[in-house]
C-alpha angles and dihedrals in degrees: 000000000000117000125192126162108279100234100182099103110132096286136084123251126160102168111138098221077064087054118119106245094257092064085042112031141096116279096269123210105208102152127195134186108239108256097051095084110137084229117068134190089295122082108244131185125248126168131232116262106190133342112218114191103210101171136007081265112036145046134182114223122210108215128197167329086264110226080258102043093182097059136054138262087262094196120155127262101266116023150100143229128213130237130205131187134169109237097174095297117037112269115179111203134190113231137176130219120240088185120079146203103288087064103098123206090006163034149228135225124189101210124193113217108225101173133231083341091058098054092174099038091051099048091046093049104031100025116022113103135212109267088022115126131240117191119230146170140163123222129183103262086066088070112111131189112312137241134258086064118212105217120064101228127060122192107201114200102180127174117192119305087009083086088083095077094043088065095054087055097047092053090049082050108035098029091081107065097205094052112115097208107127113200127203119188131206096205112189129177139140112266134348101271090045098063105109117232089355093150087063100042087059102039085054084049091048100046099037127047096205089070134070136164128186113203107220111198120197098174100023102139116259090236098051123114090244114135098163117100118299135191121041131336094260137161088288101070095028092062084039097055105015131083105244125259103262092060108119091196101072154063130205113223116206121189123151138092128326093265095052087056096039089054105040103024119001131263117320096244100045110090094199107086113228137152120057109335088050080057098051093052109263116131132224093259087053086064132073112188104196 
């Protein structure tokens, strides 16, 4: 089972070297088939292992030991799985893994705390206690596009804690050095120490050219040092990152808040594309809303 220095005692610490491996490690390929998930269709319990805060705003929490704690999660690229607390009333939650298959026995959430209006996300990162028990299960429905993709070019618009599956993506994608995807993100958030895994994002920048992210602030403080892209992810940056509408090899993910969708490309739910991107050309089978 992974191991990592709990850092969660008492005191803040948002070094990176005290980051748990998923928010400091190599793009990893572990690859599943969908249907092989350790949990199946019936809530189970599993403890919390270790709580990391990694920003004012986030933690990722270490789950485990798995019902099978010699094997890994085994869930599909990509794919989520649901919580559920009682808190006191029951509130059932979609998360994704930033973990992957090469983590035996456990997995990892990065969770944004979003206060008393995020009744789940503040008791996971603020209440929760180590040894205390989260219930959680994966049906099918939770099961998203699948890697390998079949297309070469991925367009990534992420808002906020939509950047988990986007993870799971880029280490299905990165974690393979000969493959020729190339992958450009949209990243918006609200200010610069709320962007989540931000340090990553940027080291696997950094170290792979297939891979770029542009970072898209809409609160950042006027008087900040800040010299990257602020306001909203808009047509701009979009013409600027994205391959154009009439290329055949890509697909735009899209994963954020309401108003993100509802703004870019219709509601998620919704299979018909509207908003910005339907304006600027693309079509509904360009865009995938996780």
């Amino acid at each position: 089972m992974a191991t990592d220095k709990n850092v969660n005692n008492g005191m803040k610490n948002y070094e990176e070297e005290s980051w748990p491996s998923t928010l400091s490690g190599v793009p990893t390929r572990s690859l599943v088939a969908p249907g092989q998930c350790q949990l199946t269709s019936q809530f189970v319990a599993v403890p919390l292992l270790q709580r990391w805060d990694v920003s004012s705003t986030s933690s990722v929490l270490r789950f485990g030991p798995l019902p099978n704690p010699d094997s890994p999660l085994n869930l599909s690229t990509c794919a989520c799985i649901l919580a559920m607390a009682h808190v006191p009333q029951t509130v059932i939650r979609p998360y994704t893994p930033i973990s992957t298959n090469a983590q035996v026995g456990s997995f990892d959430l990065l969770v944004k705390d979003y206060g008393e209006t995020g009744v789940m996300s503040n008791y996971l990162c603020k209440y929760l206690q180590p040894g205390h028990k989260v219930m959680f299960k994966h049906i099918e429905f939770n099961v998203k596009i699948q890697a390998p993709f079949p297309f070469t070019k991925i367009a990534m618009i992420v808002g906020g804690t939509g950047i988990t599956p986007m993870i799971q993506a880029m280490h299905a994608v990165l974690g393979k050095e000969s493959d020729r995807y190339q992958i450009s993100m949209l990243y918006g958030s609200r200010t610069s120490t709320d962007i989540l895994g931000k340090d990553l994002l940027d080291v696997w920048s950094s170290s792979d050219s297939r891979f770029s992210v542009t970072h898209v602030l809409s609160n950042e403080p006027e008087d900040s040092d800040w010299d990257g892209a602020r306001g909203f992810i808009n047509e701009e940056l979009i013409t600027k990152h994205f391959p154009s509408p009439d290329d055949a090899s890509f697909k735009i993910f899209v994963c954020g808040p309401p108003p993100m969708y509802n703004a870019l490309c219709g509601p998620r739910t919704q299979k018909e594309l509207t908003g910005l991107l339907s304006r600027m050309g693309y079509n509904a089978k360009q865009v995938f809303k996780f």
